[in-house]
C-alpha positions as CSV (number, residue, x, y, z in Angstrom):
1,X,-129.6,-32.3,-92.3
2,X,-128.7,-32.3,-95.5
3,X,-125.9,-29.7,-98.0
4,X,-123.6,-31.7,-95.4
5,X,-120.8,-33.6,-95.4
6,X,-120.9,-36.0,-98.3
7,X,-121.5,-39.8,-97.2
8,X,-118.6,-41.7,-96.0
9,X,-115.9,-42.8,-98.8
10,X,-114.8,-46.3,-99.9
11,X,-112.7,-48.4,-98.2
12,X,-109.5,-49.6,-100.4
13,X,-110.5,-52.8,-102.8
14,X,-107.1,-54.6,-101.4
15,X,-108.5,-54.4,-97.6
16,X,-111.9,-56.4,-99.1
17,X,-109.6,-58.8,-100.8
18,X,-107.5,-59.6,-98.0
19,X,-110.6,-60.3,-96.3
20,X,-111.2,-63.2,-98.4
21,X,-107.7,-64.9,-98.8
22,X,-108.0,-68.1,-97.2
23,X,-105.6,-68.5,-94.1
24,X,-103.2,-70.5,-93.6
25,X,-104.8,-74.0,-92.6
26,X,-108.2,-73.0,-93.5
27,X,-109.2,-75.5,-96.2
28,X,-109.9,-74.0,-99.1
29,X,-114.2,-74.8,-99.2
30,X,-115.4,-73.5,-95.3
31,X,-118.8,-75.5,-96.2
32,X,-117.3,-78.7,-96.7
33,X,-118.7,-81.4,-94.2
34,X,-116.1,-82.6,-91.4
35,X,-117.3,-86.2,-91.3
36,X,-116.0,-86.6,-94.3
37,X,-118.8,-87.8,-96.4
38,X,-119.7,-86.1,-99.6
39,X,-120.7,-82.7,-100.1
40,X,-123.7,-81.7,-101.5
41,X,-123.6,-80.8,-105.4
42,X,-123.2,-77.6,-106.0
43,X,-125.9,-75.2,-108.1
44,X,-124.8,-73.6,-111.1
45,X,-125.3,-69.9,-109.4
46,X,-122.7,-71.2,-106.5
47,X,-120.2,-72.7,-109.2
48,X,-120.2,-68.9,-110.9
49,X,-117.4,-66.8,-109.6
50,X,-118.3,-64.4,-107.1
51,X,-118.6,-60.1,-108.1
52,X,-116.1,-58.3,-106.2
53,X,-117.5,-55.3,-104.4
54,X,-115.6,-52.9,-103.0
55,X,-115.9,-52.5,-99.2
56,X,-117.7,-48.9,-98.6
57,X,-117.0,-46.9,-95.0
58,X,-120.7,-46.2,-94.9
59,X,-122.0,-49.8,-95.0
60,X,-122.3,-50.8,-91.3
61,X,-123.8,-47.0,-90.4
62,X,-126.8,-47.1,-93.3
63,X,-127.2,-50.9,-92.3
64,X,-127.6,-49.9,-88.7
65,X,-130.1,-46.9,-89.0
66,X,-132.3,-49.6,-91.1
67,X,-132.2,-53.0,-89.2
68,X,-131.3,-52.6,-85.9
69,X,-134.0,-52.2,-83.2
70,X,-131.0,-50.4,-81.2
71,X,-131.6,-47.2,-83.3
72,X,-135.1,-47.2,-83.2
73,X,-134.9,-47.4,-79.5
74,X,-132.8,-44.0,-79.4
75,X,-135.0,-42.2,-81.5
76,X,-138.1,-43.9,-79.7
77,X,-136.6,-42.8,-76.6
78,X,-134.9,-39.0,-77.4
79,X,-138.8,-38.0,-78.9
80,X,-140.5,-39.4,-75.8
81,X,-138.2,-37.7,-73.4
82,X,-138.6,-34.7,-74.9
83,X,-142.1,-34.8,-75.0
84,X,-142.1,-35.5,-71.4
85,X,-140.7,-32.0,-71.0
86,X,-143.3,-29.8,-72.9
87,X,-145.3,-29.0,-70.6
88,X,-142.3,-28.0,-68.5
89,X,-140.9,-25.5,-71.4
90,X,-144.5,-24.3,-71.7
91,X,-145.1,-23.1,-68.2
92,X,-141.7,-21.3,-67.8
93,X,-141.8,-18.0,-69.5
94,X,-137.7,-18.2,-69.4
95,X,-137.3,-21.1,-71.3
96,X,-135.7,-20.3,-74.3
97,X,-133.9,-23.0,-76.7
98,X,-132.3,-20.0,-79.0
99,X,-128.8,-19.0,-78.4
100,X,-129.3,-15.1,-77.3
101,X,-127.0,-14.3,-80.5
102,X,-129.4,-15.7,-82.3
103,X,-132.6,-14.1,-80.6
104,X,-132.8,-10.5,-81.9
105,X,-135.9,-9.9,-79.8
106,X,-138.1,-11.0,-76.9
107,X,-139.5,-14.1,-76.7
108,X,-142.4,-12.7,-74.4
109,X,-145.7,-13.0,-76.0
110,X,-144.4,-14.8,-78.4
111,X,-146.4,-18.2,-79.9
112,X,-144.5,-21.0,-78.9
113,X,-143.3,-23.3,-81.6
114,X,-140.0,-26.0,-81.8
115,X,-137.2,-25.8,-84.4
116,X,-136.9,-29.1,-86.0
117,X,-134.2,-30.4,-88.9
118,X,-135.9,-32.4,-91.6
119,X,-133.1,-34.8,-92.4
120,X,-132.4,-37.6,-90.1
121,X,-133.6,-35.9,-87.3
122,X,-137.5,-36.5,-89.0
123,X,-137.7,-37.8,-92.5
124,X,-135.5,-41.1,-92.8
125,X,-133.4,-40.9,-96.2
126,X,-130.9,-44.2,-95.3
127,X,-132.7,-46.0,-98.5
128,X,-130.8,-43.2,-100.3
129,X,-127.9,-43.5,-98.7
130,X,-128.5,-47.8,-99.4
131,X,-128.3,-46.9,-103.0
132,X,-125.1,-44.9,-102.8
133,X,-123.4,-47.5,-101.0
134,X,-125.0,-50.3,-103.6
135,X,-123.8,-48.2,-106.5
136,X,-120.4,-47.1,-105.3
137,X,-121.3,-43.9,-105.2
138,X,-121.0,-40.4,-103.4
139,X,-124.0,-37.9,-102.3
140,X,-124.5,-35.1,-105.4
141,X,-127.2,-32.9,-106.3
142,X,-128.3,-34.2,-108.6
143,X,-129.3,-38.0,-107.4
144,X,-130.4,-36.0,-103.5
145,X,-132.9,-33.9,-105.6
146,X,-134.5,-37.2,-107.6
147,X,-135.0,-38.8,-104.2
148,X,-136.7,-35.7,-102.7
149,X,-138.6,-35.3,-105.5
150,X,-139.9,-39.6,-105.1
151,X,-141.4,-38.1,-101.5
152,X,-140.9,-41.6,-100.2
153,X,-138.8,-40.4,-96.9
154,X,-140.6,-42.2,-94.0
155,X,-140.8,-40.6,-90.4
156,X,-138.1,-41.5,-87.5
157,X,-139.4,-44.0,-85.1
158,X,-141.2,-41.9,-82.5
159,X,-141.3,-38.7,-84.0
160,X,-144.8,-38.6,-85.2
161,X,-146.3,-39.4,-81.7
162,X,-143.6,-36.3,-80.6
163,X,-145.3,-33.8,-82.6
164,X,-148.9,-34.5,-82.6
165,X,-148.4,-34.2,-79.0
166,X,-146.6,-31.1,-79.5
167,X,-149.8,-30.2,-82.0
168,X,-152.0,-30.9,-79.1
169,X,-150.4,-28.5,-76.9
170,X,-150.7,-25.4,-79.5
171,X,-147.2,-25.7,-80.5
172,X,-145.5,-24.9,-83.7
173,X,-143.5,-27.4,-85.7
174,X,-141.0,-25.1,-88.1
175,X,-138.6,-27.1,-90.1
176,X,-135.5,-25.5,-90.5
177,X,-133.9,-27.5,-93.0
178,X,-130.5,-27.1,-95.4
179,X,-132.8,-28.6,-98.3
180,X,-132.7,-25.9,-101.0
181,X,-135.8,-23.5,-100.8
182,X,-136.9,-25.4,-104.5
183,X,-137.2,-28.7,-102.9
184,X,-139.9,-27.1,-100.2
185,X,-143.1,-28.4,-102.0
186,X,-141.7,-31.9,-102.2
187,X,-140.9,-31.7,-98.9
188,X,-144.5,-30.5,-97.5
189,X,-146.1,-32.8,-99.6
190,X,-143.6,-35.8,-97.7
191,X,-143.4,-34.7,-94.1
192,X,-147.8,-34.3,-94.7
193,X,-147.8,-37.9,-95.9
194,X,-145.2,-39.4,-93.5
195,X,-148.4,-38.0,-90.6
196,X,-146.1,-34.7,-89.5
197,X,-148.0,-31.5,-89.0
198,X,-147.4,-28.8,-91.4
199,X,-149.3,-25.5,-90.4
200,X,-148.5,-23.6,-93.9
201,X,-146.0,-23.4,-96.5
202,X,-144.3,-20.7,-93.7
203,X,-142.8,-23.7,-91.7
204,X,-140.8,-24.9,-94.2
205,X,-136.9,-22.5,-93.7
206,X,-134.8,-24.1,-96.6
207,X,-131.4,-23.3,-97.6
208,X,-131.4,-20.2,-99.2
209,X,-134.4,-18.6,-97.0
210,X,-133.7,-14.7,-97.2
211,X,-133.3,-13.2,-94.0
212,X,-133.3,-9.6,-93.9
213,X,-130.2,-8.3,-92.1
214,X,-128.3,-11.3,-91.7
215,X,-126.1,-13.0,-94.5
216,X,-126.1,-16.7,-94.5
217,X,-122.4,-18.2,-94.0
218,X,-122.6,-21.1,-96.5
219,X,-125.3,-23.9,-94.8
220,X,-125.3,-22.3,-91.7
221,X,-128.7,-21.9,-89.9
222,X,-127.9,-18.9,-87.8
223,X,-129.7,-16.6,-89.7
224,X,-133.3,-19.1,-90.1
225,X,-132.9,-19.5,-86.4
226,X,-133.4,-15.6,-86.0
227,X,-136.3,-15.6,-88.5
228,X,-138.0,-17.8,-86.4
229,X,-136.8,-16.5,-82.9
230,X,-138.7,-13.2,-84.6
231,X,-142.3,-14.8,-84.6
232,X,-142.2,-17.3,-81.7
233,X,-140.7,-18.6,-78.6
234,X,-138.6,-21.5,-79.5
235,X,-139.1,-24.0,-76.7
236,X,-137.0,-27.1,-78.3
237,X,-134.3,-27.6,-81.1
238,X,-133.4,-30.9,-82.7
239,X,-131.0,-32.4,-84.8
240,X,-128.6,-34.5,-85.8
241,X,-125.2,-32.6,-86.4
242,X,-124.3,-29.7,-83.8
243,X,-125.0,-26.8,-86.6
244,X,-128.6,-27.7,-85.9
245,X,-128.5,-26.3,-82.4
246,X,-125.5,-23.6,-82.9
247,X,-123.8,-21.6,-85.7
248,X,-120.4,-23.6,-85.7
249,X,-117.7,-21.0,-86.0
250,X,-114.7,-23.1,-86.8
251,X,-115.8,-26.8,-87.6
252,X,-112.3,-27.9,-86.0
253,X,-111.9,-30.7,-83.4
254,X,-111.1,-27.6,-80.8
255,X,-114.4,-25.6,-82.0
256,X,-117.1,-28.2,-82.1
257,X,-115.5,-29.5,-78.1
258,X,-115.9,-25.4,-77.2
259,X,-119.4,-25.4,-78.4
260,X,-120.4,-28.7,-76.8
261,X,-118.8,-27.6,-73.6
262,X,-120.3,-24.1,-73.6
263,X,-124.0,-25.4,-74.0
264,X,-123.5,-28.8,-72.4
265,X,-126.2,-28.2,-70.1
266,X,-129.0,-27.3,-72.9
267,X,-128.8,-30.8,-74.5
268,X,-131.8,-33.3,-73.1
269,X,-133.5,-30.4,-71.7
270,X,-133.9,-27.5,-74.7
271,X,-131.8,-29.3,-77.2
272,X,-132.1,-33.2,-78.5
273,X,-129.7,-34.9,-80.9
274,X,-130.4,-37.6,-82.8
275,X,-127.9,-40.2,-83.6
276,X,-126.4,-40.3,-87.4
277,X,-123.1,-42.3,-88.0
278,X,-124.1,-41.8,-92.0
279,X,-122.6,-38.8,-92.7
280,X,-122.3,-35.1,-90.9
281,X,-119.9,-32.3,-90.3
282,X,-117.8,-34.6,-87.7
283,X,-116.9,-36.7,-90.6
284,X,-115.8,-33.2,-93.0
285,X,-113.8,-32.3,-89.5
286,X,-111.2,-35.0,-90.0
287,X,-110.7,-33.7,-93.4
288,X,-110.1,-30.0,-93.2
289,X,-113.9,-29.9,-94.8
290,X,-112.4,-29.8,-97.8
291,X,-114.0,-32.2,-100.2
292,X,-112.0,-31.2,-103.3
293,X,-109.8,-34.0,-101.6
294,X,-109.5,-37.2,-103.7
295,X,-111.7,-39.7,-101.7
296,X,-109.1,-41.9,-100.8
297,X,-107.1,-39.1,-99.4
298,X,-110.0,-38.2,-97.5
299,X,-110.4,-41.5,-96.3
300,X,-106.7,-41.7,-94.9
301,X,-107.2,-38.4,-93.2
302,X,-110.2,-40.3,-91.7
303,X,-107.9,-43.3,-90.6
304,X,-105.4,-41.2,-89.3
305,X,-108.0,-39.6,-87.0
306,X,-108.8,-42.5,-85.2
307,X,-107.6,-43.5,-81.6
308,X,-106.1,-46.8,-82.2
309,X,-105.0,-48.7,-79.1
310,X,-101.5,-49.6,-78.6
């Protein structure tokens, strides 16, 4: 999803250069041969002095969603899973994947359709958040907006096979996303070309969707959810932070556990979560969401939040 927690902040230049002072007893060139004989002349590019680049918290998360076939398996395997269980949710009248706060109506009758987030959960932005962490930099309008406007997002592994299948069945795909309502032709025009179905420009619930009745608290989807819960039965939600399932009340350690506990049983049946380490509302958590905070303050808030071993 994205109007989320900005991507993850820089780590301190001193901790990237103590990671290249040579240690004690360590010769000073590694690549030098141990038999002793000569080593081979060096190129001019390898005599120049290396560019120090600060270390960047996000690095190992982006470089994971891109090259390894680990993540790919998880998506592969959450979208064929879920598929798996369509027919299921189709055939029980019951089945419902909407919180009953968040169902102002029957679901009886109703067309059946699933509730998908855009971001991470089905378009793939990671080259965007490549060129933050290339450029030093943090997630802003203005820079999300260019690369939503490029329409160059590809599809998560598994998730095109997921909803043609869902197509098949005479199922809905809405995607409730916390893109701005001004970014929804872009977004058509991407999720079309990355082989999604899009039934009409009606599918598309962006951040700042008017819902009559209900006022939106900030990016929260509580209010889309409704809107849709007022046309068709939602069978299946996914997502990649919690607030795509669930309004979150108090984004608090203590909140998000409540809310996970409360509707533990939904996830893997009417709920799937994908897997983002990039960036979310966990991350804004360990910060008192407050991103006002100097980014190496936020970043030692971070620290502190871990569970280091004695």
């Amino acid at each position: 999803m994205q109007i989320r927690a900005l991507p993850l902040t820089v780590l301190a230049c001193a901790l990237a250069l103590a990671a290249c002072k040579p240690q004690p007893g360590r010769p000073a060139d590694a690549t030098a041969p141990a038999d002793g004989k000569p080593a081979p002349a060096r190129s001019a590019a390898d005599a120049r002095p290396a560019t120090a680049v600060a270390a960047d918290d996000n690095l190992n998360a982006v470089l994971w969603m891109q090259r390894s076939v680990e993540y790919r398996a998880s998506t592969e395997t959450i979208y064929r899973a879920a598929a798996d269980k369509l027919d299921i949710a189709l055939k029980q009248p019951n089945w419902d994947a909407l919180v009953p706060e968040e169902r102002g109506n029957s679901a009886k009758g109703l067309k059946p359709a699933v509730v998908m987030d855009v971001d991470e959960t089905v378009l793939d932005n990671s080259p965007y958040q490549a060129r933050l962490v290339r450029d030093g930099k943090e997630y802003d309008e203005v820079t999300w907006d260019a690369w939503v406007a490029e329409k160059k997002a590809k599809p998560l592994p598994g998730v095109v096979d997921f909803a043609k299948a869902a197509q098949a069945k005479g199922i809905t795909l809405l995607y409730l996303s916390n893109r701005a309502v001004h970014l929804k032709e872009a977004t058509l025009a991407n999720l079309r070309s990355a082989g999604l179905p899009v039934a009409d420009d009606s599918v598309f619930l962006g951040l700042g969707t008017v819902v009559e009745g209900c006022e939106q608290n900030g990016s929260e989807k509580n209010c889309r959810r409704l809107l849709a819960g007022k046309q068709y039965r939602v069978l299946m939600q996914f997502g990649d932070q919690l607030g795509d399932f669930v309004q979150v009340v108090a984004n608090t350690p203590e909140g998000r556990d409540a809310l996970l506990s409360q509707y533990h049983d939904w996830f893997g049946e009417r709920w799937w979560m994908l897997p983002n380490p990039s960036y979310g509302s966990w991350e804004a958590m360990t910060f008192n969401n407050d991103f006002s905070q100097p980014r190496d303050t936020r970043r030692q808030a971070k620290r502190a939040a871990l569970d280091v071993a004695p």
